[in-house]
C-alpha positions in Angstrom: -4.1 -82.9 -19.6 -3.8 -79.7 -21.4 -2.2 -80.1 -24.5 -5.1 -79.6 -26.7 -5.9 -83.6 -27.7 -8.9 -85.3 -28.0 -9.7 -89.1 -28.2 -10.8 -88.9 -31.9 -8.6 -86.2 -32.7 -7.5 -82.5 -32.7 -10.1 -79.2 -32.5 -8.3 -76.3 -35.3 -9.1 -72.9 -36.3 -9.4 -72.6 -39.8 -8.1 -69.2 -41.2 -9.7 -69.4 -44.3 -13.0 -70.4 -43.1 -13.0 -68.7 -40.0 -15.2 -71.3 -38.9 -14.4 -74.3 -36.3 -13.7 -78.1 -38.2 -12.9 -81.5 -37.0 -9.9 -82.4 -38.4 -8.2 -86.4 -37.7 -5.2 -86.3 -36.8 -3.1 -88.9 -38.1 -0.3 -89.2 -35.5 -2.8 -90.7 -32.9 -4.7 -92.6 -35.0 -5.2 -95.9 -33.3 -3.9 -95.1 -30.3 -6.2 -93.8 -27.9 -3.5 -93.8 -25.1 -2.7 -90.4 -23.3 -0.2 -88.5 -24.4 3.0 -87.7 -22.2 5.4 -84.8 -22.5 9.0 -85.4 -21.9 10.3 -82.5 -19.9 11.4 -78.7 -21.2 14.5 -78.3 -19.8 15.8 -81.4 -21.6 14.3 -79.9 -25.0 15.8 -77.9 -27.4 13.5 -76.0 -29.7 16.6 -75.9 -32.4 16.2 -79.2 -32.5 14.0 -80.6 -34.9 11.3 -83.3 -34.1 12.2 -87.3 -35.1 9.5 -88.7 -37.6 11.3 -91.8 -36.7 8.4 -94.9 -36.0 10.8 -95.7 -32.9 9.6 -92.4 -31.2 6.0 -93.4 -29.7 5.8 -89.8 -28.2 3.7 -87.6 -31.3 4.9 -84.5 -32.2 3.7 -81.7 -30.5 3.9 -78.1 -32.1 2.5 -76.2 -28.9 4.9 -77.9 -27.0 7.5 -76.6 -29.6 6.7 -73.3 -29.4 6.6 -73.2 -25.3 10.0 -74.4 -25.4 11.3 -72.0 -27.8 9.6 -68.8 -26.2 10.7 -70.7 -22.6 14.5 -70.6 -23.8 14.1 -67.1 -25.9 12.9 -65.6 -21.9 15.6 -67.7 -20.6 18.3 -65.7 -23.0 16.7 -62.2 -22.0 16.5 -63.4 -18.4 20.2 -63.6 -18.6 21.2 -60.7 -20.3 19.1 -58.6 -18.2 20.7 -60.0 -14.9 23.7 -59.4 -16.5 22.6 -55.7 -17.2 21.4 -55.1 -13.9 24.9 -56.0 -12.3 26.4 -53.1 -14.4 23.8 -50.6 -13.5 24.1 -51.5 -9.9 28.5 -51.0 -10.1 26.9 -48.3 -12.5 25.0 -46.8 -9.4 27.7 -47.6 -6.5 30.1 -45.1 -8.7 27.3 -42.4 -8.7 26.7 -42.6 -5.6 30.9 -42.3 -4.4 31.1 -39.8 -6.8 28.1 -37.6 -5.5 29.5 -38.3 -2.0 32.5 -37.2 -2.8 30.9 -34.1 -4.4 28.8 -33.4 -0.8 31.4 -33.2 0.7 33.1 -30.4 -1.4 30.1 -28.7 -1.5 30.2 -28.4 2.3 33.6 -27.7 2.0 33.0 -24.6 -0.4 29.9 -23.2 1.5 31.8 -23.0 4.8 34.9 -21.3 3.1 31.9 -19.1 1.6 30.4 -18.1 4.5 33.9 -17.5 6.4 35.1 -15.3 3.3 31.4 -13.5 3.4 32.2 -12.9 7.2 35.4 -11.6 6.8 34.4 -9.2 3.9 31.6 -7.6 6.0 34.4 -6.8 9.1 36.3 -5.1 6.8 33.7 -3.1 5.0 33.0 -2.2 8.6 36.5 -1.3 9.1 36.8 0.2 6.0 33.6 2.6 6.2 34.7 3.8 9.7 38.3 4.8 8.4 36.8 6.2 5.6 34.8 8.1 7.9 37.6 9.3 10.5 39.3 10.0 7.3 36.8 11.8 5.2 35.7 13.9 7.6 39.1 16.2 8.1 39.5 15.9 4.3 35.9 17.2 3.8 36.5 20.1 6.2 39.2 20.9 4.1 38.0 20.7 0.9 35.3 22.9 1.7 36.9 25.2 2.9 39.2 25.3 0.0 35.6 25.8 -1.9 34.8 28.9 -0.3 37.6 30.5 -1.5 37.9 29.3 -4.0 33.6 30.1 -4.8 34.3 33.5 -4.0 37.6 34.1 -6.6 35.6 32.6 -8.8 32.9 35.0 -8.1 35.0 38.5 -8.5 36.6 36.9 -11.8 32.9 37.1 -13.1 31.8 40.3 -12.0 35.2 41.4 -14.0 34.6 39.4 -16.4 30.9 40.5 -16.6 31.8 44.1 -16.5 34.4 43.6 -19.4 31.6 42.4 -21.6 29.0 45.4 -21.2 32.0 47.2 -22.0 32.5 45.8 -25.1 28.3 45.1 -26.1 27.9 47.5 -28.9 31.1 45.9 -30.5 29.7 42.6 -30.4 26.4 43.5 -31.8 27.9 44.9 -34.7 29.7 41.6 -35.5 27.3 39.2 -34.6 25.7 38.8 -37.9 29.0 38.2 -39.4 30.0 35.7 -37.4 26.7 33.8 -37.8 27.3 33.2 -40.9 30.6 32.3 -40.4 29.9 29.6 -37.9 27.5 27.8 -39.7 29.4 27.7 -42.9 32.4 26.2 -40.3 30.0 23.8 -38.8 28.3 21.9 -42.0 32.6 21.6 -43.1 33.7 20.6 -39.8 30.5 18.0 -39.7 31.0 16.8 -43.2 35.5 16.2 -42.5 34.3 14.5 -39.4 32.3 11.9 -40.5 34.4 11.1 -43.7 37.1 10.9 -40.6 34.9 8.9 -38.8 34.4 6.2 -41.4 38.1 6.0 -41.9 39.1 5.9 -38.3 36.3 3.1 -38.0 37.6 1.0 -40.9 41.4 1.8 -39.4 41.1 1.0 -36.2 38.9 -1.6 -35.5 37.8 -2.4 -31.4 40.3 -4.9 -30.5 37.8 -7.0 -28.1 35.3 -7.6 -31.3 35.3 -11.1 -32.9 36.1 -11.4 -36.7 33.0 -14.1 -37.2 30.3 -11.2 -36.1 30.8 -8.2 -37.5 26.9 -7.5 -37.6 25.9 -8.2 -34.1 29.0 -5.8 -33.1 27.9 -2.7 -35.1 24.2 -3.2 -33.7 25.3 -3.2 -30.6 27.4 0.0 -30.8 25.3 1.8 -33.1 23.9 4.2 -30.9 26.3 4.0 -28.1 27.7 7.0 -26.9 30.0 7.7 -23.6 28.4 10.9 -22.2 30.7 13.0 -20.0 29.2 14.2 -16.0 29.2 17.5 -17.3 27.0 17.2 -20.6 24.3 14.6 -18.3 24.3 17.7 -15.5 23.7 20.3 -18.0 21.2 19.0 -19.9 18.5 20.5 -20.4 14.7 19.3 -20.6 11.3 20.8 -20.1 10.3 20.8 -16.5 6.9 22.2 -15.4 8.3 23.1 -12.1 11.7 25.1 -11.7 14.7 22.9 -9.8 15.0 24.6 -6.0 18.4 22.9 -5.6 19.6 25.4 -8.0 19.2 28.7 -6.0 20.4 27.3 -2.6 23.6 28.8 -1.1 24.6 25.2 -0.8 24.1 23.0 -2.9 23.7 19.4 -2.0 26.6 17.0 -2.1 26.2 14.2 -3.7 28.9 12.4 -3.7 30.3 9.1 -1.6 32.3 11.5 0.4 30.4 11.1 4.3 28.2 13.6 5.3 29.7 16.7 7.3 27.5 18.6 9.6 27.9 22.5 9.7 26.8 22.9 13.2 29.0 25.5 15.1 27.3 26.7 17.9 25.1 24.4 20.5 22.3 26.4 22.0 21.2 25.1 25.6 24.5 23.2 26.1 25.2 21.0 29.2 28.5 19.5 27.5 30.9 22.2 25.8 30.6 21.6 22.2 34.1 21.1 20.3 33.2 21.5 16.6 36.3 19.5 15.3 35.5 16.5 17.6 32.4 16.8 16.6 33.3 16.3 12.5 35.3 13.3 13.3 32.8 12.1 15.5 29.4 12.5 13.6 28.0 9.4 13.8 27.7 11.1 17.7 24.5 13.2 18.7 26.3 16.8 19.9 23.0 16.5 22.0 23.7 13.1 23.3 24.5 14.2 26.9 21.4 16.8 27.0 19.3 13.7 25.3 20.5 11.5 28.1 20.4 13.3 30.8 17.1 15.1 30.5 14.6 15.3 33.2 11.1 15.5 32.4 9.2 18.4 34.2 5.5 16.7 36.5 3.1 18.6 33.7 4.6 16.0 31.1 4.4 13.0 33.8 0.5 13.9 35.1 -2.7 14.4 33.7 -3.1 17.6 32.3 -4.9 19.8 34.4 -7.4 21.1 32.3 -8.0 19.2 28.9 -8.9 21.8 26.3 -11.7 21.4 23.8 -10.5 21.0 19.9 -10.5 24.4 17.9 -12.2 24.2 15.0 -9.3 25.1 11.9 -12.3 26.0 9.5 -13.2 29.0 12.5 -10.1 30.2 13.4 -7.9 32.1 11.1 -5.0 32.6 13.6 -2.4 31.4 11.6 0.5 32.6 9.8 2.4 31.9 6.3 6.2 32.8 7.1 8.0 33.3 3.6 10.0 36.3 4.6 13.1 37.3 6.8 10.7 39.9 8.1 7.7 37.1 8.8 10.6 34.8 10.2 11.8 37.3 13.0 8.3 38.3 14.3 7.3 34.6 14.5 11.1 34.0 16.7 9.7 37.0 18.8 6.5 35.6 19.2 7.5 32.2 20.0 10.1 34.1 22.9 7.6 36.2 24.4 4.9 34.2 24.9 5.1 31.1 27.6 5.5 28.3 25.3 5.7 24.8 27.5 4.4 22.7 24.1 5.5 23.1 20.3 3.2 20.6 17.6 5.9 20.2 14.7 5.4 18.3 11.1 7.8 18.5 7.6 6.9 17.9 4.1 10.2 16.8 2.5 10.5 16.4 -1.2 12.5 13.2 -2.3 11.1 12.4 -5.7 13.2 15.5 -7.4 16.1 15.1 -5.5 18.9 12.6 -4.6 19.1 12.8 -0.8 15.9 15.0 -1.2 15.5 18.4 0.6 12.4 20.0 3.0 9.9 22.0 1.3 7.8 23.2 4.6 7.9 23.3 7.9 4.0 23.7 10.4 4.5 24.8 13.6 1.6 25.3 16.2 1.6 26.3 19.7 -1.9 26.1 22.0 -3.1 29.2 20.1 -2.0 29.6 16.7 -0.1 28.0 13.7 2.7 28.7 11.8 3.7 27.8 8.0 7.2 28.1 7.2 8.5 28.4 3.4 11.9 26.4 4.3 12.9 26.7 0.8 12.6 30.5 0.6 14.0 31.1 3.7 16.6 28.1 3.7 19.6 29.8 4.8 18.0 31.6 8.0 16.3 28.2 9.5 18.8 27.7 11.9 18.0 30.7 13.5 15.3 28.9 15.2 17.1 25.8 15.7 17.6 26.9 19.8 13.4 26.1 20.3 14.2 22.7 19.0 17.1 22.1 21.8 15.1 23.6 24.7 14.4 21.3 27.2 11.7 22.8 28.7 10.0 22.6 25.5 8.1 19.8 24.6 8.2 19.0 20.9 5.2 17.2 19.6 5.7 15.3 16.4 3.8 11.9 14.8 5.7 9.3 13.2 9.5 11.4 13.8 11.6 9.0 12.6 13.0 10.7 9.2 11.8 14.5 10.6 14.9 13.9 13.4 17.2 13.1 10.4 15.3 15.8 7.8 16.4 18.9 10.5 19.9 17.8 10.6 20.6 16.9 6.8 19.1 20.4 5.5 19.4 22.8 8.7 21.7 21.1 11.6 19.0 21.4 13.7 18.7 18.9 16.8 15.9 17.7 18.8 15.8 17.8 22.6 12.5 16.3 24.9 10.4 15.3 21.7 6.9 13.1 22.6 6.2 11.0 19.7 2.8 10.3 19.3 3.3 7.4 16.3 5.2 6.0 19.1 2.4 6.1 21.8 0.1 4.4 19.6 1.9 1.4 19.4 2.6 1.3 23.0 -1.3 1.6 23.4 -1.8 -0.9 20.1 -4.3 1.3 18.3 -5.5 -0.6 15.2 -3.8 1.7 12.8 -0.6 4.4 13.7 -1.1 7.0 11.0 -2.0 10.6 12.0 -5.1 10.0 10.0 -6.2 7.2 12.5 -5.8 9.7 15.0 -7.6 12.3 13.9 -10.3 10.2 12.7 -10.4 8.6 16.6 -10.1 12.0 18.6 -11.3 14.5 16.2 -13.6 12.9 14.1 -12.2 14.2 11.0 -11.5 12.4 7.6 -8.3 13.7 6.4 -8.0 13.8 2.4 -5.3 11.5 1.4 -4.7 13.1 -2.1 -1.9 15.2 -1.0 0.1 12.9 0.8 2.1 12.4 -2.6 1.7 16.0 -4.0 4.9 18.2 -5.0 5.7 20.3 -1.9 8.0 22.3 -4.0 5.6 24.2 -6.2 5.1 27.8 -5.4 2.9 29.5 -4.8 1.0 26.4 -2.7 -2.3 25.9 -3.6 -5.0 26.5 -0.7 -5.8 23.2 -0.5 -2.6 22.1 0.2 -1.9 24.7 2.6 -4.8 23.2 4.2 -3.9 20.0 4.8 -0.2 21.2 6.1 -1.7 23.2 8.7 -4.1 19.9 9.6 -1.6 18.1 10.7 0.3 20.0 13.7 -3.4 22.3 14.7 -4.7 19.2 16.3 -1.8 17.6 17.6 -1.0 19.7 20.8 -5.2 18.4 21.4 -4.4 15.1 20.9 -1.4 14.7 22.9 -3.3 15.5 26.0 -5.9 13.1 25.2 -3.1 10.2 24.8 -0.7 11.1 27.4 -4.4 10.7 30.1 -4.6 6.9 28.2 -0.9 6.6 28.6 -1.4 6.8 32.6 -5.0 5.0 32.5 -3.2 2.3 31.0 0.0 2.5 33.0 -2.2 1.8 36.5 -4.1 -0.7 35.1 -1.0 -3.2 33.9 0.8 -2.5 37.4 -2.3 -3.2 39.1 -2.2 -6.8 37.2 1.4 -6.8 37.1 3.4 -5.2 40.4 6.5 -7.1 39.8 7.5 -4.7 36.8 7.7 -0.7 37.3 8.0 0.1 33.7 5.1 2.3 32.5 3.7 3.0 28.7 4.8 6.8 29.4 8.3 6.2 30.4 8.1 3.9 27.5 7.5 6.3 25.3 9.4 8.9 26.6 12.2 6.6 26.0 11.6 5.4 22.3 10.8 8.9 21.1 14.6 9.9 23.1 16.5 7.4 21.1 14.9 8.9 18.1 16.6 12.3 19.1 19.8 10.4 19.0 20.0 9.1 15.6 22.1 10.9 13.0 21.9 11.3 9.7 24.6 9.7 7.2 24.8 9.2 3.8 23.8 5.6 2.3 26.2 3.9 0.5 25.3 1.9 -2.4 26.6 -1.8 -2.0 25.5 -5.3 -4.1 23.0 -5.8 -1.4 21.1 -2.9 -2.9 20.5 -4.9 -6.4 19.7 -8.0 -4.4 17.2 -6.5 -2.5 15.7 -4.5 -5.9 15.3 -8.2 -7.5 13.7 -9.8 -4.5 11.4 -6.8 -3.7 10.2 -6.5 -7.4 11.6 -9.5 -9.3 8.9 -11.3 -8.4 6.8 -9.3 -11.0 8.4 -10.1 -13.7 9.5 -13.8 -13.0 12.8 -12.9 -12.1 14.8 -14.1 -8.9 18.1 -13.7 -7.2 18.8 -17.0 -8.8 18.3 -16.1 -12.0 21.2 -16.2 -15.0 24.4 -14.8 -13.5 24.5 -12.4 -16.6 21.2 -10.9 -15.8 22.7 -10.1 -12.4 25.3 -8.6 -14.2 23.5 -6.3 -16.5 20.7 -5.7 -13.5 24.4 -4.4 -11.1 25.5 -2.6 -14.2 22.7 -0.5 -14.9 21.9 0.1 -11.3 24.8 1.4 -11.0 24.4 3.7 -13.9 21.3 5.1 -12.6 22.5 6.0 -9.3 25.9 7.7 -11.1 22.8 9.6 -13.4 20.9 10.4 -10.3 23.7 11.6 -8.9 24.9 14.5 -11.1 21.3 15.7 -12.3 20.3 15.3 -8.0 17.4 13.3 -9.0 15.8 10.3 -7.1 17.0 7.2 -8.4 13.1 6.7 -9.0 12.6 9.3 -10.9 15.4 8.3 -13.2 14.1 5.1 -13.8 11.6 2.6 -11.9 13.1 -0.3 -10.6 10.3 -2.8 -12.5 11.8 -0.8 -15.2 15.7 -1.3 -14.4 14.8 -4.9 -13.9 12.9 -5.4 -17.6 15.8 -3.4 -19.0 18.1 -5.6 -17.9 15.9 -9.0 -18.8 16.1 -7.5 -22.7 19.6 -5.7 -23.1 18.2 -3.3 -25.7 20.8 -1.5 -27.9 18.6 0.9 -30.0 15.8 3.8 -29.3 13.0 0.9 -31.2 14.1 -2.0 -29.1 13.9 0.4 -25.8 10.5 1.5 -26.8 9.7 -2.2 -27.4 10.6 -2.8 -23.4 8.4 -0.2 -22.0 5.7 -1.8 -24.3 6.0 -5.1 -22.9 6.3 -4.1 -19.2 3.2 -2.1 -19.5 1.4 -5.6 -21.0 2.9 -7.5 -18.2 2.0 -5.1 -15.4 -1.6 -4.5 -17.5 -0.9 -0.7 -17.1 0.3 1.8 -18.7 4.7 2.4 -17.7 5.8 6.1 -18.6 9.3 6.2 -20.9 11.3 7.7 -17.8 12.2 11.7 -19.9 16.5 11.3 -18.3 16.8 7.5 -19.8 15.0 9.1 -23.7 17.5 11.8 -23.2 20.4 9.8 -21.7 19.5 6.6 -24.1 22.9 7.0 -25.9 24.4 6.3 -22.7 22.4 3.5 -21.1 23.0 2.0 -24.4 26.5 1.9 -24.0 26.6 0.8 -20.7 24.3 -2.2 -22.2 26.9 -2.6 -24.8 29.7 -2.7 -22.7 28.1 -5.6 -20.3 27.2 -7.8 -23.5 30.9 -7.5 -24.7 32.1 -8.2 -21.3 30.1 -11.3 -21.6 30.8 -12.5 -25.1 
């Protein structure tokens, strides 16, 4: 039975041949009896195989080699069970250990979250001390300004006169000392770079390691600490000339909180108290006239007679206001005539500019519009600040929401009974809430979008531009009417289906557009948050994460934070500055030097397949940056 035997003998594979033969196999010769096998477990296949004639049982070398690969599979059998004991204690420690390691874990995250919780109540805390206390510092500060502004001011009109004085005396030495100055210069270069060398050598930076010389004078090789004063006063080609520069007050900047300048309140219910007012300003000065205002019946009813749009193209009643002169006789036309509406739009600049600054400001009653140069005439906006807090005004403006906080920042100008018409076409969920829907819906005009990013501040404005300005309030007293009749179409019909609730879309409205009058303007204040949402909002371009390297993080915080000190003192947008895709591929490369910089814009234009402009403050600035670079990999190292 299976073990390969045959009556007359055994069946073999030649090797040589590779061919079957019979061969006779001695051993059974004779014997034609079956052959038995004694059991494997009693065999050992060390054991050799008796020749003896007392063993009738043949030898058998399959059997052989079952038993020996049957006791070799017995050995592994019982070294693997053996092995598999220890991984399994093996595993019972992992698995205490990572327990054990849960639970800390859980541990650390709660103590996380209660220390996170903590920090944010006393930021809060913190900001609104800073606040209560900032104010009454501000006040005083500035006040110590003015006076100190206008010393400051006869010294150099002394000062000034002094030196015509002494012009011809100058101009007769001037060559001399020409000559005289250069000569000093190429010796005081030459003594400070041998001193330079020396000092180098002498005094080596204490926080470099001995082992990499190299990597420490790449690093600092065009690293330079720039003082505020040399980054504000730099100077750099700039096709159109800085604003900022000629206002009477120039913008501050600073963390200090922002400090309104309004003295007097025109069309007051609540006596105004300026100093309460400074340590409250986080307060509307409006808030009671906001709250308590009653709307007249022409703004809850239909209109009684709904006008027909004016073309703009055929009517040249309009009005560009650049002069004190132009200013006054548009105040006196505004007073005289009954005005019951006001259409009102801003174009702000805040590309050039850290907390930015209005450019122009339309205004257009039911029969003509006005233009206002708010940059030439900065100082003497206020003067019509008592149309914006009349009551029995209403102010019509689309999409409000940084105008309210525009007015205040740049003129302390506050809003009272405004009708938001961004606001009434969500309440009447129009398919799109831009003024250009609207004027595409009611007027049937296409509004060219091309100078929605053009720079307001040029001068003088170019026709076209002027044309799209005036666009955007001529309409909107037109289009008002046609969405307050909707607002009260729309009104019936949902308490027709829906009597239980009295609220209507117009009292709606009425009532988001008054909490919009309430907001004030403050100053944002740059926290971590900031570079957390930078990475998630345009990380995601580059492959980066908030849970990328903690170093990145670092040098990402580092150089945000040197941007917004830049942008700070030169009063440029942090944009402007440099792009956070930029910031971000800045800080994924560290460069030290002008070629490696270069190399970074080069890459990030491959990546976003477009062209990246070098930003012209971070070419001019690189010795800087690269410090601050430096200073982050040393930190690390």
């Amino acid at each position: 039975r299976g073990t390969g035997l045959r009556n007359e003998g055994r069946i073999q594979a030649s090797s040589q041949s590779g061919r079957w033969i019979r061969k006779e196999n001695p051993a059974i010769e004779g014997d034609s009896r079956s052959h038995a096998h004694p059991p494997l477990s009693n065999l050992n296949p060390n054991k050799p195989v008796s020749n003896s004639k007392n063993d009738r049982a043949p030898r058998c070398f399959e059997c052989d080699f079952l038993k020996k690969s049957l006791y070799e599979l017995e050995t592994v059998n019982t070294g693997l069970e053996s092995r598999n004991d220890e991984l399994l204690a093996e595993n019972k420690k992992l698995l205490a250990q990572l327990d054990k390691y849960a639970r800390s874990v859980g541990a650390l995250k709660r103590e996380l979250e209660k220390s996170k919780s903590n920090l944010v109540s006393s930021k809060k805390r913190e900001i609104v001390a800073m606040r209560k206390l900032g104010f009454l510092e501000a006040a005083k500060e500035e006040k110590e300004k003015e006076e100190e502004l206008k010393r400051q001011e006869a010294l150099v009109q002394r000062k000034a006169q002094e030196l015509l004085e002494v012009r011809p005396l100058v101009e007769s030495i001037f060559t001399a000392i020409v000559g005289d100055v250069v000569e000093n210069l190429s010796t005081s270069e030459a003594q400070a770079l041998v001193h330079a060398e020396s000092y180098s050598h002498s005094h080596p930076s204490p926080s470099v390691r001995e082992s990499e010389p190299a990597a420490e004078k790449d690093i600092w090789k065009e690293a330079e600490h720039l003082s505020p004063a040399y980054i504000r006063d730099l100077e750099y080609q700039d096709p159109i000339p800085r604003p900022q520069r000629s206002f009477a007050d120039p913008p501050d900047n600073s963390d200090r909180p922002f400090v309104p300048r309004l003295r007097e309140k025109p069309h007051a219910i609540s006596p105004f108290d300026s100093e309460a007012y400074i340590k409250q300003a986080w307060i509307s000065p409006y808030q009671s006239e906001i709250q308590q205002l009653k709307y007249g019946k022409e703004q809850l009813s239909r209109p009684s007679v709904l006008r027909p749009f004016k073309n703009m193209d055929e009517t040249e009643n309009w009005t560009f206001v650049d002069t004190i002169e132009s200013l006054q006789a548009m105040i006196i036309r505004l007073s005289s005539v009954n005005v019951t509406e006001l259409a009102v739009d801003l174009e702000n600049n805040s590309y050039r500019s850290y907390q930015g600054f209005l450019c122009l400001m339309q205004l257009s009653t039911r029969e003509e519009d006005f233009i206002v140069d708010v940059i030439k005439l900065r100082e003497h906006i206020p003067h019509i600040a008592r149309f914006f807090a009349d009551p029995s005004i209403v102010k019509v403006f689309h999409g409000a929401d940084n105008d309210i906080l525009w007015l205040q920042r740049d003129f302390d100008i506050y809003v009272v009974n405004m009708f938001d018409t961004g606001q009434a076409a969500r309440a009447l969920k129009y398919e799109s809430y831009s003024l250009a829907y609207l004027l595409e819906r009611f007027v049937n005009i296409k509004v060219d979008k091309s100078h929605q990013t053009a720079d307001w501040r040029q001068r003088p404005i170019p026709k076209e531009m002027l044309r799209y300005a005036r666009q955007d309030t001529h309409y909107l007293l037109s289009i008002y009417d046609r969405i307050l009749i909707e607002l009260l179409d729309n009104s019936a019909q949902h308490y027709e289906m829906f009597p239980s609730e009295s609220g209507q879309l117009l009292t709606y409205v009425l009532s988001r557009s008054a909490q919009l009058c309430l907001r004030t303007y403050t100053k944002e204040v740059v926290t971590q948050q900031h570079v957390i949402d930078m990475i998630r909002r345009d990380g995601w371009r580059l492959g980066i994460d908030t849970n990328s390297d903690p170093q990145y993080f670092r040098a990402a915080a580092s150089l945000y934070v040197w941007r917004d000190s830049v942008a700070r003192i030169r009063d440029e947008s942090t944009e402007y500055v440099m792009p956070n895709i930029a910031l971000l591929a800045v800080a994924k490369h560290c460069p030290t030097n002008t070629e490696d910089l270069q190399g970074v814009f080069h890459w990030l234009s491959r990546c976003l397949g477009m062209r990246v402009k070098f930003p012209p403050l971070v070419y001019s600035l690189r010795s800087s940056l690269f410090y601050t670079i430096a200073s982050c990999i040393e930190s690390q190292i």
